[in-house]
N, CA, C and O atoms as a Tinker XYZ file with bonds, in Angstrom:
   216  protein
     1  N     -4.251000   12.331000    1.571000    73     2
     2  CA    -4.323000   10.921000    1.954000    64     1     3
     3  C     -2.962000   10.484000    2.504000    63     2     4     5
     4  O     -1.893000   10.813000    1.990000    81     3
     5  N     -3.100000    9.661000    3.669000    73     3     6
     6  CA    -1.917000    8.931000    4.218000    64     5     7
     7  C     -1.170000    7.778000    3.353000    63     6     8     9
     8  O     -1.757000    6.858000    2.784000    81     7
     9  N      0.343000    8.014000    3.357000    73     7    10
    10  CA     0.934000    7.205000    2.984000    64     9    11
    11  C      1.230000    5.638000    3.800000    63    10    12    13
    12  O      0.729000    5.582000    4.923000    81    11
    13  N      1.925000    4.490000    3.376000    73    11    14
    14  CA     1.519000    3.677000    4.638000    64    13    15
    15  C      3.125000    2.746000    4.130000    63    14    16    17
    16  O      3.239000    2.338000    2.975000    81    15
    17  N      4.062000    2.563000    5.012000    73    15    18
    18  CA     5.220000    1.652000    4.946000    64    17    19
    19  C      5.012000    0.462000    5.263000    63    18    20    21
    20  O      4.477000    0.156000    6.328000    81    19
    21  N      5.359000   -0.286000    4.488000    73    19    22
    22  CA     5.185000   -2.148000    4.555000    64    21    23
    23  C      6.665000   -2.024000    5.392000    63    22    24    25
    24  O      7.630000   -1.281000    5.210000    81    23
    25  N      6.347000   -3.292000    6.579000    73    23    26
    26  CA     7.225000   -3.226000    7.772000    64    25    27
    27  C      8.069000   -4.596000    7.429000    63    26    28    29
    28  O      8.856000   -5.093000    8.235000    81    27
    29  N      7.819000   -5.098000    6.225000    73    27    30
    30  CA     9.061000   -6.160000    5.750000    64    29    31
    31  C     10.140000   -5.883000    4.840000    63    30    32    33
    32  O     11.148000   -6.576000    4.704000    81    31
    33  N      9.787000   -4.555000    4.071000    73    31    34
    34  CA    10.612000   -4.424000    2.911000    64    33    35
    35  C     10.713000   -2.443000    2.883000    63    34    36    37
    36  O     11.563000   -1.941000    2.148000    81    35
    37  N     10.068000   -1.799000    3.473000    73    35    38
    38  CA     9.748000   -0.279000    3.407000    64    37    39
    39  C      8.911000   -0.013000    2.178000    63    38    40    41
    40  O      8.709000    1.172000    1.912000    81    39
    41  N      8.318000   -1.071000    1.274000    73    39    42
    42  CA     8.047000   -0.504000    0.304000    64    41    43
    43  C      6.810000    0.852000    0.876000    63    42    44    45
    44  O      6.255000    0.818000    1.974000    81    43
    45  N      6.636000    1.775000   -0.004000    73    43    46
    46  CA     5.762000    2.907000    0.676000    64    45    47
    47  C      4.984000    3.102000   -0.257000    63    46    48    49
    48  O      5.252000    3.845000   -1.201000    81    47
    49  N      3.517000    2.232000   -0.083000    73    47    50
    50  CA     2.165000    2.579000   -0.660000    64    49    51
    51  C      1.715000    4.171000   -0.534000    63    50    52    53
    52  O      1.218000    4.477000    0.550000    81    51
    53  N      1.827000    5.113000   -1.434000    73    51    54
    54  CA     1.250000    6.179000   -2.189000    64    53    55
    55  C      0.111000    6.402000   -2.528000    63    54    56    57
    56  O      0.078000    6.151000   -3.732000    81    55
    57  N     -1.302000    6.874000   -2.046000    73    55    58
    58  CA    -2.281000    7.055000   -2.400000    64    57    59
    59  C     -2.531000    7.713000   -3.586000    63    58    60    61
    60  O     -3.661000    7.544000   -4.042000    81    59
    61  N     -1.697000    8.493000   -4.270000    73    59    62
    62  CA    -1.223000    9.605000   -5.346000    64    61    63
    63  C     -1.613000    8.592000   -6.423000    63    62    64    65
    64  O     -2.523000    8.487000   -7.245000    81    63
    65  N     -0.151000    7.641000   -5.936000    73    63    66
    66  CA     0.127000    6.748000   -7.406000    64    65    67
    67  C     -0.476000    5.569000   -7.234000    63    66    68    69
    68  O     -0.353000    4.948000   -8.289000    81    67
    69  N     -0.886000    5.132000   -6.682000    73    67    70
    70  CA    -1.736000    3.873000   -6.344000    64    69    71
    71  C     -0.871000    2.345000   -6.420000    63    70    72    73
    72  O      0.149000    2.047000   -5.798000    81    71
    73  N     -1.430000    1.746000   -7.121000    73    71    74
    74  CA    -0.397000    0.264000   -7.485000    64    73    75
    75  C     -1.612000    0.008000   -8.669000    63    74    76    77
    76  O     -2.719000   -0.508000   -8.517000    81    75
    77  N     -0.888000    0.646000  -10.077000    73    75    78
    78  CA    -1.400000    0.432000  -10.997000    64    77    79
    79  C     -0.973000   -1.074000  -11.466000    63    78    80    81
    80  O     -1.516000   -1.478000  -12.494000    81    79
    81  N     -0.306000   -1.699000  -10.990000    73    79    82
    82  CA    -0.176000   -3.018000  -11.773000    64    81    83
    83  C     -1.165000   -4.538000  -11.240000    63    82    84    85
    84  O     -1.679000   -5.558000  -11.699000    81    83
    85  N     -0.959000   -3.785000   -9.959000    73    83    86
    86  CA    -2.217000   -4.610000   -8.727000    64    85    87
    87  C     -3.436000   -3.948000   -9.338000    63    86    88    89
    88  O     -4.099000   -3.733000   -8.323000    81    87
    89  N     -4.164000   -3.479000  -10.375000    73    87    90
    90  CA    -5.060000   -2.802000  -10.502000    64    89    91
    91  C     -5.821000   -1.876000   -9.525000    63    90    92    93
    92  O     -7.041000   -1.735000   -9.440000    81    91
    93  N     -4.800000   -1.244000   -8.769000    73    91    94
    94  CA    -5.141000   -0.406000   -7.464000    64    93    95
    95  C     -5.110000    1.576000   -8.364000    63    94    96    97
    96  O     -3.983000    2.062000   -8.459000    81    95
    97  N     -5.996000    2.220000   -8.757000    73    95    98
    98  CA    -6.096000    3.376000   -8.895000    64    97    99
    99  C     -5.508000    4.463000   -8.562000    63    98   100   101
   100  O     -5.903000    4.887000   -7.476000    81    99
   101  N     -4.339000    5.388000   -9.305000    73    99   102
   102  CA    -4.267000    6.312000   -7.853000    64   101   103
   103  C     -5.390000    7.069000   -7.673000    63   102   104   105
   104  O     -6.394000    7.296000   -8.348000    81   103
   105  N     -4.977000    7.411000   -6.591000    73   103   106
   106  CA    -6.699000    7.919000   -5.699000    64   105   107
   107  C     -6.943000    7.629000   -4.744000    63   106   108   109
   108  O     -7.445000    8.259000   -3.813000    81   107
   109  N     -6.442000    6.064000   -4.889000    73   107   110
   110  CA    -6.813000    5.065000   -3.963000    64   109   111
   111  C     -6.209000    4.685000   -2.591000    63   110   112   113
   112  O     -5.233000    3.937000   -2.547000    81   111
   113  N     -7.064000    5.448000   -0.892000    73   111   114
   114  CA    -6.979000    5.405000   -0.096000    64   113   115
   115  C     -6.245000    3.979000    0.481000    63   114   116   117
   116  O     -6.616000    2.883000    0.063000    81   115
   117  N     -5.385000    4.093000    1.282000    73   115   118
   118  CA    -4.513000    2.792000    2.016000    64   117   119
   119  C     -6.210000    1.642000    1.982000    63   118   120   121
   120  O     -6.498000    0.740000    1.196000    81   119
   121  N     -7.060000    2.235000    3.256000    73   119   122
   122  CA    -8.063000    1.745000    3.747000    64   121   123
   123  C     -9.462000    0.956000    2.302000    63   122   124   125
   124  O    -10.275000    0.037000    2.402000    81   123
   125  N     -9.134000    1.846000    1.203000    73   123   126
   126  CA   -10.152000    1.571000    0.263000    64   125   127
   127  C     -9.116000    0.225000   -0.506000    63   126   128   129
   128  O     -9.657000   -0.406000   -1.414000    81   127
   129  N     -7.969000   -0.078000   -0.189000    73   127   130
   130  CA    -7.352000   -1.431000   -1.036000    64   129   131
   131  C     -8.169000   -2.577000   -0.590000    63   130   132   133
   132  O     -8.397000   -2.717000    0.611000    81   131
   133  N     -8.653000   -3.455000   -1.514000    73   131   134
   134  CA    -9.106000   -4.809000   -1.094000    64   133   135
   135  C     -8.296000   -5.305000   -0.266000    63   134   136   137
   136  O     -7.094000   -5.092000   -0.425000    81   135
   137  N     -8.746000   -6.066000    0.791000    73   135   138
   138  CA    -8.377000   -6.657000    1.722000    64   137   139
   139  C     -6.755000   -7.804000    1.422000    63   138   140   141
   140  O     -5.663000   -8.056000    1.932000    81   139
   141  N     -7.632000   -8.175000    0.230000    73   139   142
   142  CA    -6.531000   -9.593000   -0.287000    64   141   143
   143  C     -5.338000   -8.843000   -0.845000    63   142   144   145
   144  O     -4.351000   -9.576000   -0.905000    81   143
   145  N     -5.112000   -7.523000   -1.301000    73   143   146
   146  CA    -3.955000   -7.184000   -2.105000    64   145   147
   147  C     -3.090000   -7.371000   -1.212000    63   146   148   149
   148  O     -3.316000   -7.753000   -0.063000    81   147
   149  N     -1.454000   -6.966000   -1.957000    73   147   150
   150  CA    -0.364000   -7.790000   -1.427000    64   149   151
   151  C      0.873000   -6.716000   -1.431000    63   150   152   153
   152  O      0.841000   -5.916000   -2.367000    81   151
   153  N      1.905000   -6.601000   -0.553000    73   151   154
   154  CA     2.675000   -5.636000   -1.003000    64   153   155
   155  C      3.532000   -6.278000   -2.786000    63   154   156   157
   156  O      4.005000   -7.361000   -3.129000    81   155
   157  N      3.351000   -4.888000   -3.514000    73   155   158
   158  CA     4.236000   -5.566000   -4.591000    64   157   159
   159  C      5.775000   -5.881000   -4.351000    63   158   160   161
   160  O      6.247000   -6.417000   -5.353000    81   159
   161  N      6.356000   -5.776000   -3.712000    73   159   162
   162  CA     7.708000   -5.896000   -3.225000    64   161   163
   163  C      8.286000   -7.513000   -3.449000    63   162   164   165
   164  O      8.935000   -8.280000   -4.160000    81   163
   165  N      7.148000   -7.261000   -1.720000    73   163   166
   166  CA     7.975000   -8.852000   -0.871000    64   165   167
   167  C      6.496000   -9.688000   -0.813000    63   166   168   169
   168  O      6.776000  -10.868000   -1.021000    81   167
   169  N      5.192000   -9.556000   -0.634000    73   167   170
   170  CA     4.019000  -10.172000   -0.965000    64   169   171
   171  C      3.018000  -10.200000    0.194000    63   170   172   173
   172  O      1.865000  -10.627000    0.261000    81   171
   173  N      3.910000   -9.544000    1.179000    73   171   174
   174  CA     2.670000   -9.531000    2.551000    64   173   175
   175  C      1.210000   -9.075000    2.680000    63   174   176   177
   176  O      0.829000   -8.734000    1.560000    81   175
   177  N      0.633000   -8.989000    3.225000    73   175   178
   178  CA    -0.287000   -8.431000    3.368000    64   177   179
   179  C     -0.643000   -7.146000    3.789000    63   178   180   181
   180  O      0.400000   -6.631000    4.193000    81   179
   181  N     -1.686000   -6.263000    3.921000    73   179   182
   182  CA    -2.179000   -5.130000    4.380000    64   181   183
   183  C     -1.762000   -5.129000    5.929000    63   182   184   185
   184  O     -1.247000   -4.196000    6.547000    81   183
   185  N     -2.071000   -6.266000    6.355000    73   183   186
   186  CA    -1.537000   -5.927000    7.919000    64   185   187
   187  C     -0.209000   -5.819000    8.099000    63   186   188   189
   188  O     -0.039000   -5.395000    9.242000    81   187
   189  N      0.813000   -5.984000    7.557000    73   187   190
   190  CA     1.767000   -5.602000    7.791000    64   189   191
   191  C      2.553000   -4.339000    7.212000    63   190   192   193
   192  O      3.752000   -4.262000    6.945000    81   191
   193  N      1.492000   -3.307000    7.082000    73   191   194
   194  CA     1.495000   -2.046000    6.652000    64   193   195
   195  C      1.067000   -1.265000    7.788000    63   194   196   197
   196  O      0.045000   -1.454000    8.448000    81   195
   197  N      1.944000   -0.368000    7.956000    73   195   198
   198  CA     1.422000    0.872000    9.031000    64   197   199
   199  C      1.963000    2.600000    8.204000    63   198   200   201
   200  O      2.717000    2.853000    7.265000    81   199
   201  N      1.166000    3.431000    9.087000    73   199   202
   202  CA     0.814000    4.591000    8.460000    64   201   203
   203  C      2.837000    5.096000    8.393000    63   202   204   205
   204  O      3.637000    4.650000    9.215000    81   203
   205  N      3.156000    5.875000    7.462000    73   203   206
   206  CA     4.236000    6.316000    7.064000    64   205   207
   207  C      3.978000    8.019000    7.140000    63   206   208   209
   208  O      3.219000    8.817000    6.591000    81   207
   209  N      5.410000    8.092000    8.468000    73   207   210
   210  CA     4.946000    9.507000    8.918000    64   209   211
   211  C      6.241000   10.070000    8.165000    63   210   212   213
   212  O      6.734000   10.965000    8.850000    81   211
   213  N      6.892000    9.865000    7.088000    73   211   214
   214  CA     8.322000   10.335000    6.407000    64   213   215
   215  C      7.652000   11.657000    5.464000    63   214   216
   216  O      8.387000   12.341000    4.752000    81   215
């Protein structure tokens, strides 16, 4: 699974580890996050996430 960098802060969503505190699973595909989740960082949204080629 693709990793994906939030383009306000770098935080780097991990499909591995998920965002267990957002109740996000790891497992859990960029594309399978509910729409509304938020980066845990800085608070943006999914759209301001793109795929992380590091």
């Amino acid at each position: 699974m693709k990793k994906y960098i939030c383009t306000v802060c770098e935080y780097i969503y991990d499909p591995e580890q998920g965002d267990p505190e957002s109740g996000i699973e790891p497992g859990t595909a960029f594309e399978d996050i509910p729409d509304d989740w938020t980066c845990p960082l800085c608070g943006v949204g999914k759209e301001d996430f793109e795929p992380y080629e590091g």
